[in-house]
TIBADO-477881 format. One record per residue: z, x negated, y negated of N, C-alpha, C in turn; residue in one letter. Coordinates in nm, 3 decimals. Layout:
TITOR      n_z      n_x      n_y     ca_z     ca_x     ca_y      c_z      c_x      c_y  rest
TITOR        Z        X        Y        Z        X        Y        Z        X        Y     A
...
This chain:
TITOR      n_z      n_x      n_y     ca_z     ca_x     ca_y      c_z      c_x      c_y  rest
TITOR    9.837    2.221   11.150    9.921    2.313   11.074   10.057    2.325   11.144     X
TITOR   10.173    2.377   11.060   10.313    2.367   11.121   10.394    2.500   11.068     X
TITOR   10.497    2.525   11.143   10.571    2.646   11.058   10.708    2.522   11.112     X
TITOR   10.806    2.523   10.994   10.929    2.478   10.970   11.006    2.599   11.002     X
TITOR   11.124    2.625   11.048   11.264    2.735   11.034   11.362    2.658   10.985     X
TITOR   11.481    2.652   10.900   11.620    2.679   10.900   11.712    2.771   10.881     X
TITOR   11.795    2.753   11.000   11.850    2.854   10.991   12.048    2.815   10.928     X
TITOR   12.072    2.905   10.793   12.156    2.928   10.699   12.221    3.024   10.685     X
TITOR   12.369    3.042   10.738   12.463    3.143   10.659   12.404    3.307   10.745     X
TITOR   12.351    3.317   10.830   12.240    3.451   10.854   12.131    3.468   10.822     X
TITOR   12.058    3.370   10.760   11.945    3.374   10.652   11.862    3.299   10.746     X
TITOR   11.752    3.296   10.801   11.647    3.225   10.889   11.541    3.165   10.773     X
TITOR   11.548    3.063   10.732   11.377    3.030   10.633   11.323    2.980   10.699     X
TITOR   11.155    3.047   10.646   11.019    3.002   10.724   10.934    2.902   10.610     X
TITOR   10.881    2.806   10.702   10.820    2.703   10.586   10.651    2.674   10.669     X
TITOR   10.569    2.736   10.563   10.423    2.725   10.652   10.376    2.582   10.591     X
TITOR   10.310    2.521   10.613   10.227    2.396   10.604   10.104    2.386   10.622     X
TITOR    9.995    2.402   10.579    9.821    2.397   10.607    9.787    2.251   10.592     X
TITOR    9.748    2.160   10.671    9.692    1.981   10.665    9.536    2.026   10.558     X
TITOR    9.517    1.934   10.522    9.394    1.929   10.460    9.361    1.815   10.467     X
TITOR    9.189    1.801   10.533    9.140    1.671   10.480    9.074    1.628   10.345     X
TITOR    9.091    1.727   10.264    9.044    1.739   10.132    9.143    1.802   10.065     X
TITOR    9.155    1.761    9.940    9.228    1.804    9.813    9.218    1.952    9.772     X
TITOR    9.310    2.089    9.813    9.330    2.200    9.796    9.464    2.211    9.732     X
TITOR    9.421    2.334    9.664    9.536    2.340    9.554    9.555    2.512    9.546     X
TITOR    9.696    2.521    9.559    9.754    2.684    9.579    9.680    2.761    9.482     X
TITOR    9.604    2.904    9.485    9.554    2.939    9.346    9.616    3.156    9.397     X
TITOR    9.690    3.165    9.327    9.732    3.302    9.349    9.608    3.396    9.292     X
TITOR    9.555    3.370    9.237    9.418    3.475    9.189    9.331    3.457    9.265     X
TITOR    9.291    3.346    9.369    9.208    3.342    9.473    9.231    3.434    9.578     X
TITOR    9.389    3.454    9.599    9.435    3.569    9.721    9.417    3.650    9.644     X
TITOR    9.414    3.741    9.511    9.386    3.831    9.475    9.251    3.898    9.511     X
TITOR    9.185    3.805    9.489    9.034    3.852    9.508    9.000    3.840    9.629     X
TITOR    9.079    3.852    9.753    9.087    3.828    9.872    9.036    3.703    9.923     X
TITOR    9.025    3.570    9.884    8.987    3.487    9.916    9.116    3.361    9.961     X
TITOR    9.101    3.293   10.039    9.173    3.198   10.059    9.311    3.234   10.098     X
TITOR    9.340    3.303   10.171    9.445    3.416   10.238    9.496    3.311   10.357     X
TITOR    9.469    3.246   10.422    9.535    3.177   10.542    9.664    3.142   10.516     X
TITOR    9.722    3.107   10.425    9.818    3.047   10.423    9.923    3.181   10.400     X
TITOR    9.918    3.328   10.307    9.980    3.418   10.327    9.961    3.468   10.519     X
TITOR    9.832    3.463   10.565    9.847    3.521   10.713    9.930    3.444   10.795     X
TITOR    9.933    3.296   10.778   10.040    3.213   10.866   10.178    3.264   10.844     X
TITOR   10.223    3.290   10.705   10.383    3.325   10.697   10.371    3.423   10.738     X
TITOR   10.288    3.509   10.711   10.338    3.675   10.775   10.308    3.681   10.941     X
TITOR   10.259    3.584   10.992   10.265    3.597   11.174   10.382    3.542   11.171     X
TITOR   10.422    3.437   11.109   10.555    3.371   11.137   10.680    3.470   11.129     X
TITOR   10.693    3.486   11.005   10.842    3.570   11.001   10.812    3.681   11.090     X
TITOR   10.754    3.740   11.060   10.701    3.829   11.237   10.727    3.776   11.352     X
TITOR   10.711    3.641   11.412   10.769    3.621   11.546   10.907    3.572   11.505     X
TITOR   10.960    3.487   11.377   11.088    3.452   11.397   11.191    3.587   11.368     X
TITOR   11.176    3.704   11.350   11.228    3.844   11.305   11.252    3.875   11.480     X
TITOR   11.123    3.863   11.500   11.163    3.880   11.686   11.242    3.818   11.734     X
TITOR   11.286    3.708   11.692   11.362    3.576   11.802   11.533    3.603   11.755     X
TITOR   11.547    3.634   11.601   11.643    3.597   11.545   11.677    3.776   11.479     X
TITOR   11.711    3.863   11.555   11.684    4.005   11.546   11.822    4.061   11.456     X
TITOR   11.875    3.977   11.429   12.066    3.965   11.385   12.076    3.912   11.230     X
TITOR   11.920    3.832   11.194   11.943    3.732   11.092   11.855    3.800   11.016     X
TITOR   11.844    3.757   10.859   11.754    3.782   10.806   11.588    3.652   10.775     X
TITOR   11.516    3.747   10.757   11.408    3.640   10.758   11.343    3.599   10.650     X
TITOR   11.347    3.500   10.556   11.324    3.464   10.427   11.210    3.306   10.432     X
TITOR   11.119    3.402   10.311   10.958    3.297   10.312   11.025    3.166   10.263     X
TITOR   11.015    3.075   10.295   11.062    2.945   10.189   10.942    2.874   10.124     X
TITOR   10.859    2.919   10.195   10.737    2.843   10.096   10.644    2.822   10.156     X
TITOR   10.474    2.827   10.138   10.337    2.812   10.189   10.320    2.700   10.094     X
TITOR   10.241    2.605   10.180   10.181    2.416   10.113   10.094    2.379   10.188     X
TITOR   10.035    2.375   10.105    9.856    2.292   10.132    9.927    2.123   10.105     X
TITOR    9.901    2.035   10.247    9.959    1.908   10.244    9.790    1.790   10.275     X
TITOR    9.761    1.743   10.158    9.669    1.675   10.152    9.676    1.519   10.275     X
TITOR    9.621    1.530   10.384    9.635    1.429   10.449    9.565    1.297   10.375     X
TITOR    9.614    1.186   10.317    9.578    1.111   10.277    9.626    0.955   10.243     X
TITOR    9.552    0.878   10.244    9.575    0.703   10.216    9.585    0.665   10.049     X
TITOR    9.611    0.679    9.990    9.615    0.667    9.855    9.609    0.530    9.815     X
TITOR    9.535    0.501    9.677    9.571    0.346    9.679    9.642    0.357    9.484     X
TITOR    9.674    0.260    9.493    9.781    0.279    9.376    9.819    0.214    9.284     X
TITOR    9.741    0.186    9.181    9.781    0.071    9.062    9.864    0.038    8.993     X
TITOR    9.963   -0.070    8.955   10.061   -0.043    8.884   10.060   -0.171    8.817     X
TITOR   10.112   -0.187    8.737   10.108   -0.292    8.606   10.196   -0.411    8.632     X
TITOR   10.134   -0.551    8.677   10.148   -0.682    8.643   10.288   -0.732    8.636     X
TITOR   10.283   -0.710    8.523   10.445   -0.709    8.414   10.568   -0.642    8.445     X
TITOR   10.559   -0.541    8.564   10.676   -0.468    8.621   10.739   -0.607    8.675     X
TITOR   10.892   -0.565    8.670   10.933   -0.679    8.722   10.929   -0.659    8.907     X
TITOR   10.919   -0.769    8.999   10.908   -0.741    9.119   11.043   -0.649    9.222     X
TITOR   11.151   -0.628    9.146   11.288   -0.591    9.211   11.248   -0.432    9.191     X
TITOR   11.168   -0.390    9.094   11.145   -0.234    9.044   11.028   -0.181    9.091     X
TITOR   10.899   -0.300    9.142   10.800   -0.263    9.162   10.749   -0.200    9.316     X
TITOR   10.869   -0.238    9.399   10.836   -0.116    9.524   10.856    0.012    9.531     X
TITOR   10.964    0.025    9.409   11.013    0.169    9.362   10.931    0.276    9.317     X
TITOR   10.875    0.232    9.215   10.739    0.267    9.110   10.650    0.278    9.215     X
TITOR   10.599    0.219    9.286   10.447    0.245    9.376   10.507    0.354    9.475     X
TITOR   10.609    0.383    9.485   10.669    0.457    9.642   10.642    0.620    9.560     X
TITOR   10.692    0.584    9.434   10.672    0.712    9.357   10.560    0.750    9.359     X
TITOR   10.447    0.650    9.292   10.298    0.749    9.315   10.277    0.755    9.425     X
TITOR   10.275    0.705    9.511   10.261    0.730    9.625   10.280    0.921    9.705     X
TITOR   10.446    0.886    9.618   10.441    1.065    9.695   10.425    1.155    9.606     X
TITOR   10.399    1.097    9.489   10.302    1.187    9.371   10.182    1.222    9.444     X
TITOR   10.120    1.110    9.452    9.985    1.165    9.503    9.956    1.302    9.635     X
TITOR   10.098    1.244    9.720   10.140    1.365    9.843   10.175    1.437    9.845     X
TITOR   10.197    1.498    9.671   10.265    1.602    9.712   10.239    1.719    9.709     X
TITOR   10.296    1.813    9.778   10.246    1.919    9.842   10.246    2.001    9.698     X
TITOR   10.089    2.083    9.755   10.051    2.229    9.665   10.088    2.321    9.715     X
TITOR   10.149    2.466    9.644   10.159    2.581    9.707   10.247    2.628    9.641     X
TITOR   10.354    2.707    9.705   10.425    2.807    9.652   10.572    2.826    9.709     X
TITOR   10.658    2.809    9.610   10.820    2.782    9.674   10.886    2.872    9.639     X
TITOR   10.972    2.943    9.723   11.080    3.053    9.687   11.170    3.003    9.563     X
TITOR   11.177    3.091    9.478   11.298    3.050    9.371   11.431    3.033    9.388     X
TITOR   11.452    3.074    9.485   11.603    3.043    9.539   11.650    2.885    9.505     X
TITOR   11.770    2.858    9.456   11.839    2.691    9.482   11.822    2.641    9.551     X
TITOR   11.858    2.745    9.682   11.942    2.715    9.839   11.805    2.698    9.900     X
TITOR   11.685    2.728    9.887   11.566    2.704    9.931   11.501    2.613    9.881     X
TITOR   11.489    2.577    9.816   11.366    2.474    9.732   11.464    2.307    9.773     X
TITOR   11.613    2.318    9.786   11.669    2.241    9.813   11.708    2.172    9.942     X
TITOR   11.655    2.321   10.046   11.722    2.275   10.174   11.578    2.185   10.216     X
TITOR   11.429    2.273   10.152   11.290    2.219   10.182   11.317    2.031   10.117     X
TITOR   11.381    2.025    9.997   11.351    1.894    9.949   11.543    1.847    9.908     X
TITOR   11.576    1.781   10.025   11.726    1.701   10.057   11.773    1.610    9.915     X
TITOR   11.635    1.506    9.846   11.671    1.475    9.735   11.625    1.527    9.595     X
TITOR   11.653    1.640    9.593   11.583    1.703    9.464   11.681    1.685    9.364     X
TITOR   11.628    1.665    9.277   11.716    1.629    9.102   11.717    1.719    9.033     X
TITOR   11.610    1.692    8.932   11.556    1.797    8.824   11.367    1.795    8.875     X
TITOR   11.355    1.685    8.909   11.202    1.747    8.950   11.178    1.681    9.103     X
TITOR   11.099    1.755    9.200   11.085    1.733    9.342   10.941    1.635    9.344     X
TITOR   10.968    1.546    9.428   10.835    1.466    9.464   10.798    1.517    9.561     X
TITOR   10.828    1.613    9.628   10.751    1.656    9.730   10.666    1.786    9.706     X
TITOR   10.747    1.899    9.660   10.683    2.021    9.645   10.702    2.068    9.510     X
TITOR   10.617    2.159    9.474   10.578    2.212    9.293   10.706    2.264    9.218     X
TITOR   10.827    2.198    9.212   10.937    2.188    9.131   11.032    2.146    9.056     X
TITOR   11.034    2.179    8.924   11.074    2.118    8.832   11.209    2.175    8.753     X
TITOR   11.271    2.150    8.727   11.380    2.239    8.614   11.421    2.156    8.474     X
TITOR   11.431    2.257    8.370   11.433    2.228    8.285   11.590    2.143    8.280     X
TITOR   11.632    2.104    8.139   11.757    2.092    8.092   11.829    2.223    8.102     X
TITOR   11.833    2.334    8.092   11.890    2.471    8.084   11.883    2.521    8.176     X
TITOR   11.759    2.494    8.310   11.835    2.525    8.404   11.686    2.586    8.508     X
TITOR   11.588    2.618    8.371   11.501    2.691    8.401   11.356    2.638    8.445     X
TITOR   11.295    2.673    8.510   11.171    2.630    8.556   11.060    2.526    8.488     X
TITOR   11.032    2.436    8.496   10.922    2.389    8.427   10.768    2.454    8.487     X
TITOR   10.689    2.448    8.317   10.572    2.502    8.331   10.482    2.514    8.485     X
TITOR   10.554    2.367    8.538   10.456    2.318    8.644   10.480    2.397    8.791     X
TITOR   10.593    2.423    8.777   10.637    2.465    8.906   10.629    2.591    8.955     X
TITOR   10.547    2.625    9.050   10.507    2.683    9.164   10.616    2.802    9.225     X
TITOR   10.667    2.906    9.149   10.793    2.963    9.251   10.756    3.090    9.240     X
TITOR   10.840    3.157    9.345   10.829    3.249    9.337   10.970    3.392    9.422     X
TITOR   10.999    3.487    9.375   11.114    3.528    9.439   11.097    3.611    9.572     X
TITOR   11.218    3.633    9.650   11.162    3.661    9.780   11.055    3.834    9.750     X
TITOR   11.149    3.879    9.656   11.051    4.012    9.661   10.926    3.968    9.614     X
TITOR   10.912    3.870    9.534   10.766    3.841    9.525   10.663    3.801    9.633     X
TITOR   10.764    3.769    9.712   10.716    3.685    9.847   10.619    3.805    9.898     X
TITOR   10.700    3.922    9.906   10.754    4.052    9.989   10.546    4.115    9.919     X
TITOR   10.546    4.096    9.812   10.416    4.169    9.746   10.333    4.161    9.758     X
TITOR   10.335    3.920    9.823   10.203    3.897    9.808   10.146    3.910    9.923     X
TITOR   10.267    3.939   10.054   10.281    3.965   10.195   10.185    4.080   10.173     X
TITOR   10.255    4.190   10.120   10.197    4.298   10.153   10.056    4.320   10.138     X
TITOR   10.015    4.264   10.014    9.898    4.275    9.948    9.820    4.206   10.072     X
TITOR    9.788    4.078   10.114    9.685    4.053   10.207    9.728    4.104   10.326     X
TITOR    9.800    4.193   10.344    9.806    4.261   10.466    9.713    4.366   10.473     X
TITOR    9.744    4.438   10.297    9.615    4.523   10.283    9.468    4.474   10.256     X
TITOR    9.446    4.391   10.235    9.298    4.283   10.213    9.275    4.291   10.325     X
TITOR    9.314    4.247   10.425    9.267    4.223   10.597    9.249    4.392   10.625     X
TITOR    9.336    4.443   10.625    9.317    4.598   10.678    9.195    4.668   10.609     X
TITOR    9.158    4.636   10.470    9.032    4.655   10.412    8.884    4.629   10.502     X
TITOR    8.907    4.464   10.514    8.764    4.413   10.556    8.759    4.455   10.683     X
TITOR    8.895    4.485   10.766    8.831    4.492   10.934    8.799    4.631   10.909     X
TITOR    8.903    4.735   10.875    8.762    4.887   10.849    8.673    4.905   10.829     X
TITOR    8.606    4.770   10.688    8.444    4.769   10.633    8.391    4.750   10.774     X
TITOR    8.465    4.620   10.837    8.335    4.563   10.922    8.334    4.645   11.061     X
TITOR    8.455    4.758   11.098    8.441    4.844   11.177    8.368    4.944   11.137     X
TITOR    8.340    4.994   11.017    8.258    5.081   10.980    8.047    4.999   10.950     X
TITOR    8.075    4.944   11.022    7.930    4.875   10.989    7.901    4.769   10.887     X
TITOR    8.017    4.746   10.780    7.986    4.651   10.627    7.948    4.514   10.721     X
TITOR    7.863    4.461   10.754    7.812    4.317   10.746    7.783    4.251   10.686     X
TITOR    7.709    4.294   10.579    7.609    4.225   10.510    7.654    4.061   10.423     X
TITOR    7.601    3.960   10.418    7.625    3.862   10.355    7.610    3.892   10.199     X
TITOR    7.744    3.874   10.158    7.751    3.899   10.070    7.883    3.798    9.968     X
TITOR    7.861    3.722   10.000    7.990    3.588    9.938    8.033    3.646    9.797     X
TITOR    8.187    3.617    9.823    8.228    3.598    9.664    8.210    3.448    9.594     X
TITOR    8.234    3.457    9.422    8.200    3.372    9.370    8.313    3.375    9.232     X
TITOR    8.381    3.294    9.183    8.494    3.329    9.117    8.470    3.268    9.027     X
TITOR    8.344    3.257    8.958    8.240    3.300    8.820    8.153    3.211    8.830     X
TITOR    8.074    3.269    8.716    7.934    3.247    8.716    7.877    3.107    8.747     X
TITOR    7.953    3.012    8.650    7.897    2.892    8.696    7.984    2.802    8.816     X
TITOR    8.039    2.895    8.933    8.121    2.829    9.029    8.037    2.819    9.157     X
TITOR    8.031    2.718    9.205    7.918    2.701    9.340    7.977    2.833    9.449     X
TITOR    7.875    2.875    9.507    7.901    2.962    9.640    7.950    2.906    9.740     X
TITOR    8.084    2.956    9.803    8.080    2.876    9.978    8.018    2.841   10.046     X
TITOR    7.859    2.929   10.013    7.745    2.910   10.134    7.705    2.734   10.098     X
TITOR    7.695    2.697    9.974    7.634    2.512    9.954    7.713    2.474   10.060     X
TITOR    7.808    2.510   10.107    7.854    2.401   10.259    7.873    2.446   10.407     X
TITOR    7.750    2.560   10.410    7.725    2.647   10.559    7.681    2.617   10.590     X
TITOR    7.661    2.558   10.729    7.572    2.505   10.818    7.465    2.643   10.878     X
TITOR    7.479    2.759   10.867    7.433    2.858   10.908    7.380    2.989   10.824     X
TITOR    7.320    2.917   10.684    7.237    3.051   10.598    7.136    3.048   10.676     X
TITOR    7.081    2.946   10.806    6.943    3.055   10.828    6.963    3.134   10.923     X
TITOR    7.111    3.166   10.988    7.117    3.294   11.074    7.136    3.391   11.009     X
TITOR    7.218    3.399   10.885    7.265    3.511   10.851    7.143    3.565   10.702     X
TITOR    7.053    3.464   10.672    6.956    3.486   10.625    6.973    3.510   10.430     X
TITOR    7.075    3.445   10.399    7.157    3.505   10.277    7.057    3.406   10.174     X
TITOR    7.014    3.450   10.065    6.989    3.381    9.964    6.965    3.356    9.817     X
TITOR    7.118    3.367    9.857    7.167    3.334    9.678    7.205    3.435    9.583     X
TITOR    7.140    3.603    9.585    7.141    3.659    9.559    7.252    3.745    9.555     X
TITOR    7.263    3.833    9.522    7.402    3.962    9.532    7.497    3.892    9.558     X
TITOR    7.660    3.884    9.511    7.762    3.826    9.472    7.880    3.848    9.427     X
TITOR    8.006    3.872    9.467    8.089    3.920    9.419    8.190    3.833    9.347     X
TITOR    8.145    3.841    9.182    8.255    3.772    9.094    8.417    3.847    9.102     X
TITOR    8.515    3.734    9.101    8.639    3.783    9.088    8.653    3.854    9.029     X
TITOR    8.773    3.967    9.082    8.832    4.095    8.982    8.884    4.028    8.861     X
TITOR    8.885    4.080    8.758    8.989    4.070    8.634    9.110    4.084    8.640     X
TITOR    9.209    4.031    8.617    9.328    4.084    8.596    9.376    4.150    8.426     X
TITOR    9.385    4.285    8.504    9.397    4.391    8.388    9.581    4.381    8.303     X
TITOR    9.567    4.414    8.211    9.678    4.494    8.150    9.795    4.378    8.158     X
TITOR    9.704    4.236    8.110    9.783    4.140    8.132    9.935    4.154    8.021     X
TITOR   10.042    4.147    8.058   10.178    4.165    7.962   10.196    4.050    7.843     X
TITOR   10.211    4.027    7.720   10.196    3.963    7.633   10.344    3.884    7.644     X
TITOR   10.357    3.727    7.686   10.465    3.643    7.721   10.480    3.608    7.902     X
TITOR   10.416    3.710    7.955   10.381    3.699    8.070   10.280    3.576    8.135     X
TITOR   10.358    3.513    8.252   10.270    3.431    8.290   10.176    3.462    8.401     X
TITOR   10.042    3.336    8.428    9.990    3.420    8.504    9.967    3.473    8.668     X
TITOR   10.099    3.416    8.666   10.130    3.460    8.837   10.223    3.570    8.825     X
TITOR   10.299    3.617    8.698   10.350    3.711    8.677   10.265    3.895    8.707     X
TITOR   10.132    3.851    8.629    9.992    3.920    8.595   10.004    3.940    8.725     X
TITOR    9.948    3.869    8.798    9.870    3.885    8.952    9.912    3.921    9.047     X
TITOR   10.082    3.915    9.027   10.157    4.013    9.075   10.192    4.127    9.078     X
TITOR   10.183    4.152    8.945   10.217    4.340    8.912   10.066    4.379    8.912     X
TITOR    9.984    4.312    8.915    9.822    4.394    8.970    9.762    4.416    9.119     X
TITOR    9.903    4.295    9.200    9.900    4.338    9.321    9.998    4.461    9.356     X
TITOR   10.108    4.468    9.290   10.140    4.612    9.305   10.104    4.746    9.289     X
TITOR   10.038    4.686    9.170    9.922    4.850    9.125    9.859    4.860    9.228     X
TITOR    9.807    4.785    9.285    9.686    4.795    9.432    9.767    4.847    9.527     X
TITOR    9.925    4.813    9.574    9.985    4.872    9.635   10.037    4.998    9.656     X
TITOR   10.066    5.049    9.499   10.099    5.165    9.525   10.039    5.260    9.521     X
């Protein structure tokens, strides 16, 4: 794992990175339901020590990415002519690499993270339309959003260590529905903790979803309701 800085104009950006030897993919309703939080706890230790270092500047998320370590192999069609065909394979290539997660909406950020960005990034989840505006696909988010989702697993962690200071142990896995396998199918250790199969916590709902609203929009203003 890595934390990136640049530092801009007074502006310090932090860039977290998680390696994977398997194929993970950013899911904002997974941190809702308190699950899969590492990658919010890395930025928030980070801008926390770079806030310490850089006490003059401001400190801005640039983006959390799950970076699939991988060999890819890559088919491409015959009939390409050979002057075009190292081009084309270089592309899937960093198609296949490219990073999952979550990018500040800023210009000045998504641009300083990716040097040749056009209209869509081969590296990280961004796209822009003709007009200017986001494609479906892309992954962003603004710093106050940054600021929410910070807060929110700050309160998730402060939750579970009270449960488990107040005695909550018990095995009790979440499951983010019914027909979704449990974490435990890949524990080397249900026969210490003795868990089986039983009792389960399906993901929260996201309530009072806004009609045109998307759904990282949702999962945001339901992390604020939790906040305030």
């Amino acid at each position: 794992d890595r934390m990136d800085t640049c530092s801009r104009d007074g502006n310090v950006y932090v860039k977290i990175i998680d390696y994977k030897s398997g194929s993970k993919s950013f899911d904002l309703a997974a941190i809702y339901a308190g699950l899969d939080l590492q990658l919010v706890v890395y930025m928030n230790a980070g801008t926390e020590l770079i806030s310490k270092k850089y006490k003059n500047d401001t400190v801005i998320p640039a983006g959390i990415f799950y970076y699939h370590i991988d060999d890819p192999l890559i088919s491409y069609d015959e009939g390409i002519p050979d002057e075009l065909t190292a081009g084309l394979i270089d592309e899937k290539i960093a198609s296949q690499l490219k990073m999952t997660g979550l990018v500040n909406s800023d210009a000045t950020v998504y641009r300083l993270i990716d040097s040749d960005f056009g209209s869509r990034s081969t590296v990280i989840p961004v796209g822009l339309k003709k007009d200017g505006s986001f494609t479906s696909s892309s992954c962003v988010a603004s710093t106050d959003q940054f600021e929410v989702i910070s807060d929110y697993v700050n309160q998730k962690i402060k939750e579970m260590g009270n449960g488990i200071l107040g005695g909550d142990i018990k095995a009790h896995p979440r499951k983010r529905s019914e027909n979704a396998n449990l974490p435990c199918t890949r524990c080397d250790y249900q026969g210490v903790c003795g868990y089986r199969g039983e009792g389960y916590y399906e993901e929260p709902p996201i309530d009072d979803k806004s009609e045109g609203t998307s759904d990282m929009d949702s999962i945001i203003e339901a992390m604020k309701k939790s906040l305030s």
